[in-house]
Each structure stands twice: as C-alpha cells, then as structure tokens.
N, C-alpha and C positions, 0 to 999 in steps of 0.2 A: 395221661397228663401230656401237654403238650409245650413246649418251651417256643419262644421268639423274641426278638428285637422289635422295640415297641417302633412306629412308623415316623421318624423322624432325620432331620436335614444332616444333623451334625451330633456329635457326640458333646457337645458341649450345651445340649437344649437345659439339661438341668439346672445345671449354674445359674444359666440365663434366667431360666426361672426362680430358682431361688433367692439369686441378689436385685434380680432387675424390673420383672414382670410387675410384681408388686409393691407397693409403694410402703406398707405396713405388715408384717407380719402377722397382724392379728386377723387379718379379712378373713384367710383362711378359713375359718369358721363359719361367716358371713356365706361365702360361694358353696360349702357344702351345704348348710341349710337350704340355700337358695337353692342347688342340684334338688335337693330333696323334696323342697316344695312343690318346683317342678315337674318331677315325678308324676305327685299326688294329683297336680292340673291334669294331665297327662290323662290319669287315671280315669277325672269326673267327665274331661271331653269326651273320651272312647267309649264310657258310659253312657252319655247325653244321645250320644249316635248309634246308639245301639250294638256297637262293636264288642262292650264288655256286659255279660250278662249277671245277673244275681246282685245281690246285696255287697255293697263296697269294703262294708265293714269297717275296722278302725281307722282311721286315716293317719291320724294324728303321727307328728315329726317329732323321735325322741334324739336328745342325746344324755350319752350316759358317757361316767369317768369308772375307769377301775384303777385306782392308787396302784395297786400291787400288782397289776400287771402294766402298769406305764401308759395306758391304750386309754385314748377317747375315742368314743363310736358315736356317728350318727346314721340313725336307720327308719326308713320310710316302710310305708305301705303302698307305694303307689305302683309304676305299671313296670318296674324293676327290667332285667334285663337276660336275653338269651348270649350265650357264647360269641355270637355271631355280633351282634351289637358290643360288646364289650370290645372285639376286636377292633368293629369301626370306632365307637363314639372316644375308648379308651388309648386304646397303643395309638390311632390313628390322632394325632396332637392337632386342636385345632378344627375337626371333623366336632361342627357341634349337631348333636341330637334335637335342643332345642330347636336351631334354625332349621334342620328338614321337618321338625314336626311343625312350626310354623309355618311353614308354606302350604303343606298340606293341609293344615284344619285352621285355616287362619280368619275362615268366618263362624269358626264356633269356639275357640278354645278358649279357654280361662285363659287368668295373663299367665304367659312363660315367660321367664325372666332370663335365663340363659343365652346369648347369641354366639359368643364365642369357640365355646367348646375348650376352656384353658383352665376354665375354674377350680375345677378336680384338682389341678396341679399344683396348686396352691399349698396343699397339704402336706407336700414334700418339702415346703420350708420348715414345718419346726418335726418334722418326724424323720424317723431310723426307715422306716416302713412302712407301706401304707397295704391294706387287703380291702377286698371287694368280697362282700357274700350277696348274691343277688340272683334270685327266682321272677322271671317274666309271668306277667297275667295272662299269657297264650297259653292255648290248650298245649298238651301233654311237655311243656317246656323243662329243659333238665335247668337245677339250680349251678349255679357257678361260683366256682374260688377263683378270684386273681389278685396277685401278691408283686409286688417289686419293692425294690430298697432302694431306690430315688438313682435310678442310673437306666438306660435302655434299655435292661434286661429284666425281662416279667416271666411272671409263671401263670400257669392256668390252667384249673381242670374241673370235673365236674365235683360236686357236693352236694350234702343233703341239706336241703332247708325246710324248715315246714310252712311256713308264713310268706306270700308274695311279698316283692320289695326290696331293698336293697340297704344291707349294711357297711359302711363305710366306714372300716379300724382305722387307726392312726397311732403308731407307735412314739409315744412321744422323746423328739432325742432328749437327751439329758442337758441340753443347753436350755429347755425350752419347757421346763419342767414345771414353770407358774401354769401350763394352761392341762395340767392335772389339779389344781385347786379349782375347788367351788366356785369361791368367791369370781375369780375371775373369769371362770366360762358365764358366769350369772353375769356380772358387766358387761361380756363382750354380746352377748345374744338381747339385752335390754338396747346397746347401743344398735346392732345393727339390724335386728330380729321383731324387733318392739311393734315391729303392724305386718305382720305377713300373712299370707289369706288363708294357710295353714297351722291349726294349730302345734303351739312348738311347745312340748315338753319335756324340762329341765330338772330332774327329780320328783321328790314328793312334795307339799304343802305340810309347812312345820306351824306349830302351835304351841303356846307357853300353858305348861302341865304340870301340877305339885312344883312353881319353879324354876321349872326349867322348858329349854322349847326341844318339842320333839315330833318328829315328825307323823303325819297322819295317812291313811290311805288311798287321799285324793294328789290326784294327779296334778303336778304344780304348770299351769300352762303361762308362758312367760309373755303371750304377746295376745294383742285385741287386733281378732283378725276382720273387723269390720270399722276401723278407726272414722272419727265423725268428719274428712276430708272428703271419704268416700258416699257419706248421706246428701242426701238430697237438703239445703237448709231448710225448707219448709217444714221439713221431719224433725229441727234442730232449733231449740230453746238456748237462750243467753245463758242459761247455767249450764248448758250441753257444751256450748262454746269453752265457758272457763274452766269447764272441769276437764274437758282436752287438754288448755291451755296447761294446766298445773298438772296434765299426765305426760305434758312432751318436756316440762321446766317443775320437776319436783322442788327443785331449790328456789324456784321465786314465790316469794309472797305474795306481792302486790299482782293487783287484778291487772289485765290487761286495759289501753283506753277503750279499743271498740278492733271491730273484726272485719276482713274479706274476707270471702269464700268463693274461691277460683274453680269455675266447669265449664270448662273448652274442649268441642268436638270435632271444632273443624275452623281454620286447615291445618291444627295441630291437636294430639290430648293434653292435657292442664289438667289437673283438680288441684285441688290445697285450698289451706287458711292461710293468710297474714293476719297477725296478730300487731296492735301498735302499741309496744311497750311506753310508758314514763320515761323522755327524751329529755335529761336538764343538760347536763354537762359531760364532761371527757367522753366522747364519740367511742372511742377503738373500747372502750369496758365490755360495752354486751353484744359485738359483732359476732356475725359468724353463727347466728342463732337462729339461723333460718335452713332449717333440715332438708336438703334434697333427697327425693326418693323415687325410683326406679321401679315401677309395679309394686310399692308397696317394702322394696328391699333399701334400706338406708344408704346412701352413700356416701355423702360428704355434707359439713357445714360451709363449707369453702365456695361458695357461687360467686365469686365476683364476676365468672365470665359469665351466668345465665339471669343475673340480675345486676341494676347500675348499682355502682359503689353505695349510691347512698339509702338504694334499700338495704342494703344488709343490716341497716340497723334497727329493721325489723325482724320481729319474732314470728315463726310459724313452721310450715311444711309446704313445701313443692314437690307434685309427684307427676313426673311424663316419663311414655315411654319412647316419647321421640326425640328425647334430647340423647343426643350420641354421646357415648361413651368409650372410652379404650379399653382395652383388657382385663385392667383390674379395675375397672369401676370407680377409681378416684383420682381420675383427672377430667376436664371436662374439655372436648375438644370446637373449636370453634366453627358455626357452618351457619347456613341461612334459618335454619330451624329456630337455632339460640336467639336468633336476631332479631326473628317472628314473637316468640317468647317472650323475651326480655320486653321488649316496645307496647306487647300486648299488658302485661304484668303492672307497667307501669302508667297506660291509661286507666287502668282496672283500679291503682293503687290512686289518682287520680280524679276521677267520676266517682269512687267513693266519700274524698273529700269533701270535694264542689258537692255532693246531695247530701250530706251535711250540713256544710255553712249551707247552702240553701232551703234546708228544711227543717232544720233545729239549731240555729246561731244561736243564742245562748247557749247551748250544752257545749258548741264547737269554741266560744268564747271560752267556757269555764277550762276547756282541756289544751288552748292553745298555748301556753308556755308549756305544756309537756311535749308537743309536738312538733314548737315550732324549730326545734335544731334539725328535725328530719326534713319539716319542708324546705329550710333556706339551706341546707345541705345539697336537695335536689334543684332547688333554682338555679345555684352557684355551679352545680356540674352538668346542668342535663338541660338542652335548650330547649324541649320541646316539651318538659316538664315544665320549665319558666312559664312558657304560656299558659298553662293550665293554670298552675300553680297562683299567679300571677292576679284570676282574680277571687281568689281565698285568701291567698297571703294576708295577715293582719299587722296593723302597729298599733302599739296600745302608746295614750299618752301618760303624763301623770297623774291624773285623774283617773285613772285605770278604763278606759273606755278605748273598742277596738276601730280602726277602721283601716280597708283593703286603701290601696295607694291612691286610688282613683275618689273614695270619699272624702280624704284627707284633703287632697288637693282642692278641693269641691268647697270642703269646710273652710281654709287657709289662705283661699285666692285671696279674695281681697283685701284683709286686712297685711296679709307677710309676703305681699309682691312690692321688691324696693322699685325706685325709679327709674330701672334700665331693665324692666318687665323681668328681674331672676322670681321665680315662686322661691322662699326659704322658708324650709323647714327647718324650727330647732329643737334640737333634743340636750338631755341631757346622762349619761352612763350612773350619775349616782345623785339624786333630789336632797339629799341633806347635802352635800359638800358643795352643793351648787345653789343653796337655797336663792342667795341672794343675787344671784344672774336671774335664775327664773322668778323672782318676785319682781325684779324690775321687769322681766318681758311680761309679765303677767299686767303692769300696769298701764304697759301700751297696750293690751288689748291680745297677745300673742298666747297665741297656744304652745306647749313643749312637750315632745312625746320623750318614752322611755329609751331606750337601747341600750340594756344593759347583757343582754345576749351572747353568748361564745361567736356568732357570727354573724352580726347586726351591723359592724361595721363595714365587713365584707359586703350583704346585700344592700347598702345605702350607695356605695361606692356603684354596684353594679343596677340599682334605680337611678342612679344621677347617669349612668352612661346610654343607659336608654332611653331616657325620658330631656328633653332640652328645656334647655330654663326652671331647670328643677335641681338646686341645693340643699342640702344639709348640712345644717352648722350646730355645731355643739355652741351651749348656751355663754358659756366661760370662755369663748376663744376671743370675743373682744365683747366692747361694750355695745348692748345692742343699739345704740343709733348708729352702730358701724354696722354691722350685720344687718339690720335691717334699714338701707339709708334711703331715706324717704328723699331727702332733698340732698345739694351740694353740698360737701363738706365745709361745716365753718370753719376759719382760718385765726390762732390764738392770736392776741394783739400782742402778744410780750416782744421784746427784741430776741433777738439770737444771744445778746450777754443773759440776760436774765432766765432765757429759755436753760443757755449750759449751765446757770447758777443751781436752778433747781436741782438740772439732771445731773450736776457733779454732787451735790449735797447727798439728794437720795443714794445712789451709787454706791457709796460710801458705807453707806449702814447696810447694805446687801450684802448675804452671805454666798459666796462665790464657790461652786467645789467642782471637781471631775463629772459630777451626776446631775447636777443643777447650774445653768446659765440664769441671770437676771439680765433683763435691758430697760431701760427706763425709755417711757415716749411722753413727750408734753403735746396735749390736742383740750381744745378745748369743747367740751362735749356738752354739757348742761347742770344750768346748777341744782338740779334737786339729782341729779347722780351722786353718786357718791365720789367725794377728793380725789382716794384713790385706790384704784382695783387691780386688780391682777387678770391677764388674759393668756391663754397659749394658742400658736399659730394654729388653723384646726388641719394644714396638710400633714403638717412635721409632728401632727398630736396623731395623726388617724394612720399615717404610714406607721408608726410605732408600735399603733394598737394592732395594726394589723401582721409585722412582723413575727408576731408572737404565735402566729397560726398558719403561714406562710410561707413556702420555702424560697429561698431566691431574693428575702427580704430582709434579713439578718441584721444588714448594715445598719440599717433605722434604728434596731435595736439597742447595738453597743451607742447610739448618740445619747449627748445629755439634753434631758428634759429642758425647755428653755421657756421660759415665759418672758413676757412683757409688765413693766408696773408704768401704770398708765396715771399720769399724773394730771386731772381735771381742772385747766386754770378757769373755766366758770366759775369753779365753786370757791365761796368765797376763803375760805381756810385755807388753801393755796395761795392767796394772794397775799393772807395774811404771813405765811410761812415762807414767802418771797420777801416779800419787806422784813421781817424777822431777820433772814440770810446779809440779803443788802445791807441794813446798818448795822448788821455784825462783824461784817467783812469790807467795809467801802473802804474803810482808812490802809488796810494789808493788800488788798484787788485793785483797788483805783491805779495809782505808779504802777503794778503790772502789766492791767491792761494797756494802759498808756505806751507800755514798752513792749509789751504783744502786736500790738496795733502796728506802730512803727515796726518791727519786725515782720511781719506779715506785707505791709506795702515796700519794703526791700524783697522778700522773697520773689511778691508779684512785679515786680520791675523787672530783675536778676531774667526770670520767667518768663518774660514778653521779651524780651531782648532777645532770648533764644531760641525764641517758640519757631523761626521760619528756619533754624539752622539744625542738618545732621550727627546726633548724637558723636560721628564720628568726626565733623567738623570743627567739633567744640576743643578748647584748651584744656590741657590740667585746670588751669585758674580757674578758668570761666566753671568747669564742672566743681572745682573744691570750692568754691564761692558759694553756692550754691543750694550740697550739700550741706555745708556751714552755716547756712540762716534755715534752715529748716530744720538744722539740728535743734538751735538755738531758740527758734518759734516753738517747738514740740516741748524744749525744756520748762520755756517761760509758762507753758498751758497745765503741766505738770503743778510747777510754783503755785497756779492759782487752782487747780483741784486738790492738794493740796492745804491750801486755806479754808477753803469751803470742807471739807472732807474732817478737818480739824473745829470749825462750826460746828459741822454737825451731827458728830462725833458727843457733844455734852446737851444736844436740844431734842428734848423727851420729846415735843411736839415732832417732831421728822421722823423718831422711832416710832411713834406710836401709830402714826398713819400710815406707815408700811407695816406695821403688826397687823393694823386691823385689815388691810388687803390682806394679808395673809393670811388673815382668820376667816375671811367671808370665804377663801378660793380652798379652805380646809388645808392651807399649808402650814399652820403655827401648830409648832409641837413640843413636848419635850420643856426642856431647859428657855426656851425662845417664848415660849407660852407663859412659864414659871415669870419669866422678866415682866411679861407685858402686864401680868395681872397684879404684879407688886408695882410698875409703874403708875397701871391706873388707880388703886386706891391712891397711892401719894399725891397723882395729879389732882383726883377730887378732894 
C-alpha cells in the first residue's frame, strides 16, 4: 500500500471545491457519467486503431444505489486505469486525461467530453468518501484501490478486479441523502444524461404484474444515445421531428409550429433543432426551453449569452463542442466563438422564416399570430434581425388579411396620404369598441389594420422611426378628417360666447375623477359625422400602452386617461342644442356678460398700461389693482358657467349626446348606461 498528499496548491482546494467550483450540487452525477462515457470513447478509439484487440464486450455505463450501505457507484467498461495514471489524472488536480488523449487521437476519437480534469471532484460535495476500483485495458495491468475522505490525503494500493474499467463509490454524507433515492438519481441522469453516446443504465425495466409493478430482467437504459439532432434530416420524417419534440418536453401537448435543424462544420461545430413553439402572450412562461449540450452531455437551459434574448423563446437543443465552458460546465463564458454562434443561429432562424413566407404564405399566414410575438421581439432587440425580419414581418387588417409594411403602403398610398404628403395608417387595438371610428373611415374609403398584440405598439413606434412620412394613428384618437386631412382645416362660424356656452354646458355633465380627464373642443367637421364623439390624444394614448411593457416609462402609467369630446357645429343638433342653451340662459348670462365684458377691457387697460414697466417698478397699487379685476373677471366667468352648468344639468338632450359619445368610444357603463337607456325610452 502506498500513502501520499494528493498534488495540490493549498490545503484549502476542497472547500473551494465543495462550495465554489460548482454551481449545483447535483452535476456531480452529470461529470461522473460523463468521466465514464469518456472512458468508454476512449475504449472504441484504441480499438478503431488497432491499439485494443479482441471483442469490447459490454460497454454499457451503470449506476447503481445500495441503501444500506449509503454508496452510489458508477462503473464503466472502458479503457479504466493503471496506478500510474491514477496518480496523474487523480491526486494530480486539474491534470485532465481527456485533454492529453485529445491531443493525441484528435483525428480519430469519438467525442470526449472532459477538458478539465476537475470533474471527479465534484463528488466530494455530497460524500464522506469517495473510492476508485479501476483495471486498465493494457496487457498484464494490476487493478487498483484508491480511497480519500475529501481532504489531501489518499490511499492506494493494488486490488483484485475481474472486469476492465472503472468503478467509482461515493459514500453518501448524511446531509445528502436524497441522492440514495431512486426517484431522484432517475431525474437527475433524465435531466443531464438523456442523449449520451453511451449507453447509461439505471436499474432494471419494471412492469405492472398481478397489480402491481415489478421489475423485469432487462436492463433499464435511461438515454437515446443517437438523439435525431445528430441524424442527418433527410433520414428524419415530421413525426421523427415531433416525437423528439415531446421526448425533450414530455409535459407539452401541443405540436410544435414548424422546425430548424442546425449542422455546422466549419468555422465552428453546431447541430441542434429549434423548435417554434405557440407564441400568444407573457414572454418569460416558456423561456429557457432551449437545452444546451456539450457532446451530447446536458448543461444548461440558461443561454442568454450563446443565443439573443429573444430566441430563447424558442424550444429545442444546441449541441457544440466549441463553445467554451468553465469548470463546472454551467456558466457560459463569453469569446468570439459564441459570437460566431449566436449571429450564425440567428440567420439560420431567419432564412428559415423568409423560405416560408416565400414558399408557403398561406400556411406562414395561418401560424403568424403564433409567432408573431417571437419575430417583433427580435425586431425590437436585434438590428440585423430587423432587416431580415423586416420583409416577413406581417400586419393583418380588420378584415383579417396579411400584408409585410411595404404591401401595405403600396395598398394605402393613395387614398390615406393627407395634404402634407404623411402616409397614415390606421388601426384599431379592439373592432367592436371602436366600430364607429372605423365605420366612418370605412366610408371614406380607408382601410384599418389590427394591433392588438403584446408588442404592436412597440413595433409601430419603431416602423414610424425608420420609415419618414409614415404614421400610425389609432382610429378613435380624433375624427378622421383630422387624422386624415385632405384639405385646410375648416374654421366653426360660432363666436367665442357661444363656442364657451356649449363648452361650459357640456363640461358640466362630465364626470371628472383621479383616473379620467374630459376636455370638451368645438370644430366644425361635417354634418353627416356624428354631433358628438369622443377622441383620445394617440401620443398620451400609445406612451401609456407602452409603459406597461417598458421600463423607464412608468410615469405614463400613473397619468389619467384623458380624452377630448368633440362637439360637431356642422351638424345640425348642435345648433339646435345652442339655441336650446341661449334662450334658456340669455335673461341670467346677458347683465353677466355685459359685466364680464366691461371687466375684461379694465383688466386689458390696467395691462397695457404696465406692459413697458418692470415687475419691480410697479406699485402695491398699480400690482393690487390688478390682481383685483382679474380676480373679479375669473369670478364673473364662474357666475356664467355656473348658469349654463345649471341648464344643463335638467336638458336630456345634452346628456344624452354625451352618452351616446360614450357609447360609440365603449365608455358608457354601469349605472351611466342604466340612465341612458331609461332616458331614451322616455325621450321616445
């Protein structure tokens, strides 16, 4: 027997390893299989070369648990190990086996997974103990014992073995005692084991009998060491595709929409599928679905650095061996390789698209609200995605018909280009609450597309910034001969009394709260529009929609909603509901005004008197004079809103026309609904 200090810097390597090395306790499991498989590579390369002679025999990677004695073991058949190697590859920390046998057989070997050499050490997190039994495939090689209890002191000597290969006990401490249960060695090796080029088996194959399930004589092998990432697709049928699909996501039902299949040899290796799952709504649900693997060995769902953000919300497998890794295999470090990668990945995910919409538009029709949160996700983050992206992208209108931004425009020139050359596009986020906006653009001749999308308004905002003379206006933000204005604005003939009579009367029957502003505007628009509608600004409407998905945008958020009720003196019900107001109020408003009037040309006298003089030049007097007729003007204006405000406070006719604005813009609800509809039978 021989004792020694294993070959290391400091006495505190274990710790390090223990709490630091790895990011998860459970890999552990992951690097010994993966040692193991290794191995087994190891084995068929020395074989292929003539180096190992005869028949290989079983290959296959067990592990096995024994309750009662606390020990998980996992043990190979492959090309195991002499004294001498244990001493290097083992005490010697960091000394990996894999990287000198890759160097030397690096144009024949299967894949080796190991580069490190730290793997092994992993084991020492959840064990008391860890032993090595291992017989090398060289002629007359003695087997070997080596033993340590997780500190720099090993033992080792020779042993008898009968089977080449190497077993690897694992005393498990008592903290750590779930990974003697079935159940969860059987998770952990599905999670990280599930395609390794070695068969890995995990007990026996059970089977329900008289009853009950019990196990049978066949070897239960946990992983499909030829996963369909690694076939050729020619070899590979659309149900070959889905039945991956539902072997890499047992829990999803639904089919996938359609597939990559990633195979790059140069200037990097690639294989994989992307899968493009059903995309509606809340983004972050089914991220992180896209499995990175390492020859075949699982490492992480976490790619943000080897894919852009907004693939991750695709489903599949990436597998290279040239994307760098650290030590434990679950962090991914950043270098020009990833960057190759990533940019490759997403032309691939790109030119998929586009031959698509290029060669089966209808089918790319029928699946784009399932996709489209993926692509305007990647427009919104990725610029050289936009491009592509860009001319796939679809907008469907009301009518449910698609077209990329450049059709659209093609379609809409000439009729929704106003008189200062803007192209407008209008849309609308919901068709029944807006019927009657887009029934009137409908009668000019105007088309309305949809946007009712998680991030439609985002990608409108970022078409209007790249493209010039190109707007988007929501169909209810005013009335469409404002929106789309063909000619000069016509100018209402009312006076400015009669203009404030209306606006103070309406005003009046508005319900005013913390969450809702009204503003009343008198314009005269046309008389087959309607009296009077409701509009909201569409910046103060779109920054709001957008604060909701946005960070840095909040403010929008807490404002209150604010529209405009737009009061049409073309039409005639206006007019008549002016003269209604007038001879209801001339006898109480007339002496007001009168006295408004005259208070107003005192204030503007007072005011040109002092207009060439410095605030600081002025008198008490001349300043309390002043503000004393403008108190007095503000009061008198009060008096006559007021009067009108008390009109129109008992005239159904004034309610009822801001009910029905607010029925056409889907605002009447409730108790306000309840009035309007008992209103109008009385009024008929």
């Amino acid at each position: 027997m021989s004792k020694g200090n294993i070959g290391v810097t400091s006495q505190n390597i274990f710790p390090v390893i223990k709490k630091f090395l790895y990011s998860d306790h459970e890999i552990f499991l992951r690097e010994l299989v993966s040692n193991a498989v290794d191995a087994t590579q190891k084995l068929k390369t020395l074989s292929s070369v003539g180096e190992v002679k005869g028949e290989l025999g079983d290959l296959k990677v067990r592990v096995t648990l024994d309750k009662k004695k606390k020990t998980l073991t996992v043990s190979d058949h492959g090309v195991g190990m002499t004294a001498e190697e244990v001493d290097r590859f083992i005490n010697q920390i960091a000394f990996s086996g894999a990287e000198e046998f890759l160097e030397k057989y690096k144009d024949k070997t299967e894949a080796i997974i190991g580069h490190f050499g730290l793997g092994f050490y992993s084991s020492f997190m959840v064990s008391d103990k860890v032993e090595i039994y291992s017989l090398s495939y060289k002629d007359d090689a003695k087997a070997v014992h080596w033993s340590c209890k997780g500190d720099p002191e090993y033992e080792m000597e020779e042993t008898i073995k009968a089977e080449r290969g190497t077993d690897i006990v694992l005393h498990i401490n008592s903290e750590f005692e779930t990974y003697l249960e079935d159940a969860t060695i059987s998770a952990l090796l599905s999670k990280y084991c599930k395609f390794l080029p070695v068969e890995i088996v995990f007990g026996k194959k059970k089977e329900w009998k008289d009853g009950k399930e019990v196990e049978t004589d066949e070897d239960n092998v946990v992983n499909d060491t030829n996963p369909a990432w690694l076939r050729k697709p020619a070899d590979l049928t659309d149900e070959d595709y889905s039945k991956f699909y539902h072997q890499l996501y047992p829990d999803q039902f639904e089919e996938p929409l359609f597939h990559i299949h990633l195979n790059v040899d140069y200037p990097f290796h690639l294989t994989g599928i992307l899968y493009f799952p059903k995309i509606k709504n809340n983004m972050d649900v089914r991220r992180n679905k896209i499995q990175l693997y390492c020859n075949q060995v699982f490492v992480t769902s976490e790619i943000e650095n080897i894919v852009p953000e907004y693939l991750t919300l695709l489903h599949g497998v990436i597998d290279s061996p040239d994307i760098p890794l650290n030590v434990s295999r679950s962090y991914l470090q950043s270098d020009m390789n990833v960057k190759k990668i990533s940019s490759h990945i997403t032309k691939k995910v790109a030119d998929k698209l586009q031959e698509i919409f290029k060669n089966e538009r209808e089918d790319f029709e029928k699946k784009w609200n399932d996709i489209k949160l993926f692509i305007q996700f990647g427009m919104l983050t990725d610029e050289k995605f936009y491009e592509r992206a860009s001319k796939f992208a679809l907008m469907e209108n009301i009518d449910h018909k698609y077209f990329t931004l450049d059709e659209y425009r093609e379609k809409v020139k000439d009729s929704q280009t106003d008189k200062d050359g803007e192209l407008i596009c209008l849309y609308t986020q919901d068709p029944d609450a807006t019927y009657s906006y887009i029934d009137r653009a409908r009668q000019k001749g105007y088309d309305v597309l949809l946007m009712n999308g998680e991030l439609d308004i985002h990608v409108i905002s970022q078409a209007e910034q790249k493209n010039e003379h190109l707007r988007f206006v929501r169909v209810d933000s005013d009335v469409i001969e404002n929106i789309i204005r063909k000619e000069d604005k016509e100018k209402t003939a009312l006076t400015d009394r009669e203009q404030d009579a209306l606006r103070y009367a309406f005003e009046s029957r508005l319900t005013q709260n913390d969450k809702t502003h009204y503003y009343v505007s008198v314009e005269s628009v046309s008389a087959d529009a309607l009296p009077v509608f409701l509009t909201q600004n569409e910046f103060m409407r779109r920054m709001k929609d957008m604060s909701a998905h946005q960070q840095g945008m909040s403010f929008y958020g807490t404002m209150p909603d604010q529209y405009n009720l737009v009061l049409n003196t073309a039409h005639p019900l206006i007019s008549t509901v002016l003269e209604e107001i007038k001879s209801g109020t001339h006898e109480a408003v007339a002496p007001l005004e009168e006295q408004l009037a005259s208070l107003e040309a005192e204030e503007k006298r007072l005011r040109d008197e002092q207009k060439d003089k410095k605030n600081d030049e002025l008198t008490d007097d001349e300043k309390n004079a002043v503000n004393d007729i403008t108190k007095q003007t503000a009061d008198k204006r009060a008096e006559i809103k007021k009067v009108y405000a008390d009109f129109a406070s008992s005239n159904d006719r004034i309610g009822q026309l801001i009910d029905v604005a607010l029925l056409a813009a889907g605002k009447l609800t409730g108790e306000a609904l309840s009035r309007f509809v008992n209103r109008t039978v009385k009024m008929m």
